[in-house]
C-alpha positions as CSV (number, residue, x, y, z in Angstrom):
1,X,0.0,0.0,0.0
2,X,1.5,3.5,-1.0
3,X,1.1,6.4,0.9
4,X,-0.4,8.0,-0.9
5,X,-3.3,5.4,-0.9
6,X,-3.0,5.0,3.1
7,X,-4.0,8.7,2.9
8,X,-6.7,8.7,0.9
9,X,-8.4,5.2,3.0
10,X,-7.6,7.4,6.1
11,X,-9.5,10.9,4.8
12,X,-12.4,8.6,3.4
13,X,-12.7,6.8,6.7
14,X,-12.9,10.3,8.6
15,X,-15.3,11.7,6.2
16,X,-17.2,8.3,7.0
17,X,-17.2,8.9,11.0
18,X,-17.6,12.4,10.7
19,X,-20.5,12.1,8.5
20,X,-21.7,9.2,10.9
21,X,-21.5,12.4,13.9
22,X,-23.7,14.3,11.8
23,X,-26.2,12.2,11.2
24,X,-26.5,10.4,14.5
25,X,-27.1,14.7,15.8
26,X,-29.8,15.2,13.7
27,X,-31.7,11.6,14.4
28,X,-31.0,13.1,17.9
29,X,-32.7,16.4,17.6
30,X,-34.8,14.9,15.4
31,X,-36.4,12.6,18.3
32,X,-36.7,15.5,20.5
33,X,-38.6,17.8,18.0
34,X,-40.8,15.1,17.9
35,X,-40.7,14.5,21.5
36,X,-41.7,18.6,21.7
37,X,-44.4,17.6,19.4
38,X,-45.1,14.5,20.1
39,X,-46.6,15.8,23.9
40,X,-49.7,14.9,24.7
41,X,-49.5,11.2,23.8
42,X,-53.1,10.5,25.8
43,X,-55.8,12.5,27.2
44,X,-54.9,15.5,29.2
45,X,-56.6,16.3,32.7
46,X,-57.1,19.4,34.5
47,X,-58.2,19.0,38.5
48,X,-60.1,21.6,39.6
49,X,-59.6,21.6,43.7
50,X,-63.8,23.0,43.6
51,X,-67.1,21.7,42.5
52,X,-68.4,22.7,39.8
53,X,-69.3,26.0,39.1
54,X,-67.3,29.7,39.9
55,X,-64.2,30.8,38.2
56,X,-61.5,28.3,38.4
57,X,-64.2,26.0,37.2
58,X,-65.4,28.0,35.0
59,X,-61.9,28.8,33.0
60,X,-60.9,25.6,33.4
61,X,-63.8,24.4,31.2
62,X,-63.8,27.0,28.5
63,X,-59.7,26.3,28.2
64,X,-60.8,22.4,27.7
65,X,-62.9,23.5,25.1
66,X,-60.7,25.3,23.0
67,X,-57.1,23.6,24.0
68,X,-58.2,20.0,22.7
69,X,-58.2,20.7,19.3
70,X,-54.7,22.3,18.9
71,X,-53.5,19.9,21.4
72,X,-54.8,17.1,19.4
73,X,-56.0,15.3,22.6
74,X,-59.2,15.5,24.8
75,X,-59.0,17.7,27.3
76,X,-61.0,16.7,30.4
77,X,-61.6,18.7,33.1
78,X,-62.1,17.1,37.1
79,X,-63.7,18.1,40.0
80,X,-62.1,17.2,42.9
81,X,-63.2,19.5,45.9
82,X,-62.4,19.7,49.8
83,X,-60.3,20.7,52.1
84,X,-60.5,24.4,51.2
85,X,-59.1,22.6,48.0
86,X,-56.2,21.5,49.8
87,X,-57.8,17.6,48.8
88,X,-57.2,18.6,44.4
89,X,-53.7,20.0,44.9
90,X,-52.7,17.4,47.0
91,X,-53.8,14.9,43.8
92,X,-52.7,16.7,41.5
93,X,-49.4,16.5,43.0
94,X,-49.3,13.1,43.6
95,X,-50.2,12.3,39.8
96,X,-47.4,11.6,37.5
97,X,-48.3,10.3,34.3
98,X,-47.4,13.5,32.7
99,X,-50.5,14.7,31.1
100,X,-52.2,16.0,34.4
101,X,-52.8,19.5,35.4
102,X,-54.1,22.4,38.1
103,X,-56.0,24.8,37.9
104,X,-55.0,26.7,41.3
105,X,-56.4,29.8,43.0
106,X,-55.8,31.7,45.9
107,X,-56.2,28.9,48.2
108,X,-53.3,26.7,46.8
109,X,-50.5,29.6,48.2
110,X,-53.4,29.9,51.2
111,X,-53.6,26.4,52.7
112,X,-49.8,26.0,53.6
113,X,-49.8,28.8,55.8
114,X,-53.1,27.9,57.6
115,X,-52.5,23.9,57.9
116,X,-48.9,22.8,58.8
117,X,-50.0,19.6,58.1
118,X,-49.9,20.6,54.2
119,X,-46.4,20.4,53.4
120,X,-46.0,20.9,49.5
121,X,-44.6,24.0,48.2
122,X,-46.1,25.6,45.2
123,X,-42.7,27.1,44.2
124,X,-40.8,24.0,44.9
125,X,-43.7,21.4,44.0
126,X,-45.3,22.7,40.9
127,X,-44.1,23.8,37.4
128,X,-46.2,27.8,36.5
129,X,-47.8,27.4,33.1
130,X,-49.4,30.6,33.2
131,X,-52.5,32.8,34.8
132,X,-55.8,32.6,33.4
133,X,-58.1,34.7,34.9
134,X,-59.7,37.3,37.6
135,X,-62.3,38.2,39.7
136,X,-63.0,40.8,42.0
137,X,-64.2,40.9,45.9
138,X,-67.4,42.8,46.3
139,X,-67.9,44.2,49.8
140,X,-71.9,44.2,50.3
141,X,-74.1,44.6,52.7
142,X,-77.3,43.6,52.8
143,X,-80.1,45.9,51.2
144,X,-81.5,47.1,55.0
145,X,-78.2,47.7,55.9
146,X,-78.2,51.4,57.7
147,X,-74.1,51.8,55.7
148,X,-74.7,53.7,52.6
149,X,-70.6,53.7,52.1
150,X,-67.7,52.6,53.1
151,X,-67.0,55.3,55.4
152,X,-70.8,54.2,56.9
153,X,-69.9,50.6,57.6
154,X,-66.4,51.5,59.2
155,X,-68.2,54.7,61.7
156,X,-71.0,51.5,62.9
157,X,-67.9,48.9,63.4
158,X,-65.9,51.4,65.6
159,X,-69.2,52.3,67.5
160,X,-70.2,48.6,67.8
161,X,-66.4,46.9,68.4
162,X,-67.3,43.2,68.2
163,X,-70.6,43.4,67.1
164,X,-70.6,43.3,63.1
165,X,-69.9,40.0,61.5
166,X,-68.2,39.1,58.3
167,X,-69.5,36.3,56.7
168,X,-67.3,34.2,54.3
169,X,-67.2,31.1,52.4
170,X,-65.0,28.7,55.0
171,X,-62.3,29.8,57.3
172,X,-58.7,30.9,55.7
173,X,-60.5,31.7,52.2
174,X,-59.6,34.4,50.1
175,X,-62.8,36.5,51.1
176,X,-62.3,35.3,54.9
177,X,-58.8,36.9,54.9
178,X,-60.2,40.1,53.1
179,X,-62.2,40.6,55.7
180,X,-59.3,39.9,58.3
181,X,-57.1,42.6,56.3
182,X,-60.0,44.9,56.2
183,X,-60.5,45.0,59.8
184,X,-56.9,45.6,59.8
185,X,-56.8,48.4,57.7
186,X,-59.8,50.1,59.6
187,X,-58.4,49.9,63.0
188,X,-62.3,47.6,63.4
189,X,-63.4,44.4,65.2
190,X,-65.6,42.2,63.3
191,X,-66.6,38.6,63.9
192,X,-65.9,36.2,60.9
193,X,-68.8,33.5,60.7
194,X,-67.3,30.8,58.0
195,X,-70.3,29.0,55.7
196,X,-69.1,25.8,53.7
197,X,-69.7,28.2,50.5
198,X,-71.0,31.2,49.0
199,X,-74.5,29.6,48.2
200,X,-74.9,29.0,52.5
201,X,-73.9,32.3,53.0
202,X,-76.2,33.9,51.2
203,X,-79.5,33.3,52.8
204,X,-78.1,35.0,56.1
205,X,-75.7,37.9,54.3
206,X,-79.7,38.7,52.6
207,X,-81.8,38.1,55.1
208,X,-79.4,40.6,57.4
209,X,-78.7,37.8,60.2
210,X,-74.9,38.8,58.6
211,X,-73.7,42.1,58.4
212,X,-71.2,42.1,55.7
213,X,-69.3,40.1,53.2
214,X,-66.4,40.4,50.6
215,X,-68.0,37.9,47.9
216,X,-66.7,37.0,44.4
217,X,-68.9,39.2,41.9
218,X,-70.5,36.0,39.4
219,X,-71.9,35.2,43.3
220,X,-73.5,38.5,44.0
221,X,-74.3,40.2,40.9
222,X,-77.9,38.9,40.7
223,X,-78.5,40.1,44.0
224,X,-76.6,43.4,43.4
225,X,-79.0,43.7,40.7
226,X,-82.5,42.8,42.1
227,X,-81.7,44.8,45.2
228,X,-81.1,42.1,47.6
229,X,-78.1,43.3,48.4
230,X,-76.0,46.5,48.4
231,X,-72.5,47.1,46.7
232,X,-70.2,49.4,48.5
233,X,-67.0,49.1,47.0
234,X,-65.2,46.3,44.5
235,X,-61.3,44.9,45.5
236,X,-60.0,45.6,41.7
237,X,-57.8,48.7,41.0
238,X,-60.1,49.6,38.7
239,X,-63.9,49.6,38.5
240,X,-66.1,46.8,36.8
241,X,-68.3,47.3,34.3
242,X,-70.8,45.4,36.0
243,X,-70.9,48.3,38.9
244,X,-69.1,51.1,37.0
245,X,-70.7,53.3,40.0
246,X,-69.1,51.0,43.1
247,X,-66.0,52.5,44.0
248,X,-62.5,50.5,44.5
249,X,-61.5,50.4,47.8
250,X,-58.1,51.6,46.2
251,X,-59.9,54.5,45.3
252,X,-61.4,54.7,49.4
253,X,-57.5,54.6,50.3
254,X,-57.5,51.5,51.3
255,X,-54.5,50.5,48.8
256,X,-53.5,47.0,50.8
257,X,-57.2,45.8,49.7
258,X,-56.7,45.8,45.9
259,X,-57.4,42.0,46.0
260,X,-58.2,39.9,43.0
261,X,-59.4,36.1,43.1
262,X,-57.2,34.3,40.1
263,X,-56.6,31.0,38.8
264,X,-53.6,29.9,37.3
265,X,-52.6,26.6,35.5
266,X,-49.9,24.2,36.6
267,X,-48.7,21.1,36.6
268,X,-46.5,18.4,38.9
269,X,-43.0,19.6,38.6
270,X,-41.1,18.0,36.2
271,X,-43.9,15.6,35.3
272,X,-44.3,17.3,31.7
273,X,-41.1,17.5,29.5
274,X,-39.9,21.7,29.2
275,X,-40.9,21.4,25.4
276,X,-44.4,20.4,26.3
277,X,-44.3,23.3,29.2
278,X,-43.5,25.8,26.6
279,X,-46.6,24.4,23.9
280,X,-48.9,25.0,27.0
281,X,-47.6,28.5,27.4
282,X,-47.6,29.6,24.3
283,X,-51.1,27.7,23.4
284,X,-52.5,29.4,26.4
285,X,-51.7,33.0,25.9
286,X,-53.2,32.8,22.4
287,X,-56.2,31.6,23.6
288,X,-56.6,33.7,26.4
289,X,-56.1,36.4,23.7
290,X,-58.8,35.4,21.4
291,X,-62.1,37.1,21.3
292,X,-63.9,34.1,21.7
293,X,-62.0,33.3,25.3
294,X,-62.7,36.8,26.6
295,X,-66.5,37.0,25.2
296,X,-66.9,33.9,27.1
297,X,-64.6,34.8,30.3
298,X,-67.1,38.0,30.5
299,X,-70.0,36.0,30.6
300,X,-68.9,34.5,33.8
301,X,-67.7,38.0,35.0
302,X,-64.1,36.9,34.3
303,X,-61.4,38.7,33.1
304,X,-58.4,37.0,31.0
305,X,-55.6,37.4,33.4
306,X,-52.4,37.1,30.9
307,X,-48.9,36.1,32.4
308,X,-46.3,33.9,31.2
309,X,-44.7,31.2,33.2
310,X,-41.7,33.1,34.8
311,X,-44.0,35.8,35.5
312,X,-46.5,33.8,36.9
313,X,-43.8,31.8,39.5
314,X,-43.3,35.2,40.5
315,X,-46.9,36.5,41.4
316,X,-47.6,32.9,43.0
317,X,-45.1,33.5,45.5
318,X,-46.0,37.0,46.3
319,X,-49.2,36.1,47.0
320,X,-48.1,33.3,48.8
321,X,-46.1,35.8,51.1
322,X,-48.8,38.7,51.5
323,X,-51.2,36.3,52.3
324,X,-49.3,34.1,54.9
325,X,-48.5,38.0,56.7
326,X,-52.0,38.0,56.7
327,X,-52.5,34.8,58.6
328,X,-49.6,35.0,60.9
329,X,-50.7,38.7,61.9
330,X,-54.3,37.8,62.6
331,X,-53.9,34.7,64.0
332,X,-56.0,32.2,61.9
333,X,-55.8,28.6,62.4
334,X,-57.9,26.0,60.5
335,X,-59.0,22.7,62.9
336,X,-56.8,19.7,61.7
């Protein structure tokens, strides 16, 4: 063999390997493309921690709707209340088949703080996909209420320490530790009295057996509206159209009380593959964008609440951290 020939086998035979390289990368990438696309392989499931009806349910089942076909997959949405919905995160949690998500509220960054016994972390535990939607608080009153404002409900609190009482849908909820923070704010005393739901409360909040409430506004708009009740302020920074004459409490100077009820999607940490995080994202802000989302969103008084995923570890854990001041500075304790 010459050696020139030798050099020549030896330049084929690295052209051979190096062309082998290149192949094998792309059959490489190639499977995880396909991987990216490939996600979901079965049905997909989103646990809603509430029965049905109200706004996580409510987004949860228009997303279903209009996720399945650009997913490719059903999308089926599950009820699985209790707990203060401590009893759906906990099982979403515990699911790992990939293709199983949460749609969390207030209550999932909540429940830690109230319940020692509930050891996950939503930082540490869950994967953000993004926020879906809001709500606003409405302080009301009932319609023989003597408090015309704000201002009227605070003078009758201070005059009567002890004597008004806050209804709310179940200890250490969202519209429970409104009130807490209200009382707060307003240097008042008010007795919380915890109903298992809006829809128990609302038979005493009416009748005036209760004095006030902070309820979610799908709850108490009908009432608003036939004059059951009375609207003195809403918790969003900025009026609703529903009660474009109800003032914010922001507006009142009570800036701490700018308090929205959201839900957000998630999923099990590191139980769907990053490329299969990012199609979620992506697929979600579009829809939540769409005209048809938002018609529909407005129809249950929701509002498209539009935050990607770093964003929305962010705001989880803020709210996580106002809210567990809350409970630490009033004192609330759930029975275990």
């Amino acid at each position: 063999m010459t050696a020139t020939t030798a050099a020549a086998r030896g330049i084929t035979r690295r052209h051979a390997i190096s062309t082998l390289s290149v192949a094998t990368l792309a059959v490489a990438f190639g499977h995880r493309a396909d991987a990216a696309e490939a996600w979901p392989t079965k049905p997909v499931r989103i646990i809603v921690p509430f029965a049905p009806g109200g706004g996580a349910d409510g987004s949860a089942r228009v997303l279903a709707e209009v996720l399945a076909p650009q997913l490719g997959q059903p999308v089926i949405v599950e009820n699985k209340p209790g707990a203060g919905s401590a009893i759906g995160v906990m099982a979403a949690l515990q699911s790992r088949d990939g293709h199983t998500l949460l749609m969390g509220s207030n209550s999932m960054v909540i429940n830690p703080s109230l319940n020692p016994k509930l050891t996950y972390d939503v930082a540490r535990d869950f994967d953000a996909i993004g926020m879906v939607s809001q709500q606003p608080l409405v302080l009301v009153v009932p319609a023989e209420s003597k408090a015309k404002t704000v201002a009227d409900l605070v003078a009758q609190a201070k005059a009567q320490p002890g004597k008004l009482s806050a209804g709310n849908s179940g200890t250490g909820t969202l519209a429970h530790l409104t009130a807490e923070l209200f009382a707060q704010e307003t240097g008042t005393s008010l007795v919380s009295v915890p109903y298992k739901g809006e829809s128990a409360l609302m038979p005493d909040l009416i009748s005036g057996l209760v004095s006030m409430g902070f309820l979610n506004l799908p709850s108490v708009i009908v009432h608003i509206r036939s004059g059951r009740l009375r609207a003195l302020a809403v918790s969003s920074a900025q009026p609703v159209a529903e009660l474009a004459n109800v003032p914010t409490l922001r507006s009142l100077k009570l800036q701490s009380l700018e308090v929205e009820g959201w839900a957000t999607l998630v999923a099990p940490k590191g139980s769907i593959p990053a490329e299969g995080l990012a199609r979620l994202e992506k697929l979600l802000a579009g829809a939540l964008q769409s005209e048809t989302v938002k018609k529909r969103f407005e129809a249950l008084s929701l509002e498209t609440f539009i935050r990607g995923r770093e964003a929305t570890a962010q705001y989880l854990k803020a709210e996580g951290g106002r809210w567990g001041q809350v409970v630490k500075s009033r004192g609330i304790q759930v029975e275990n």
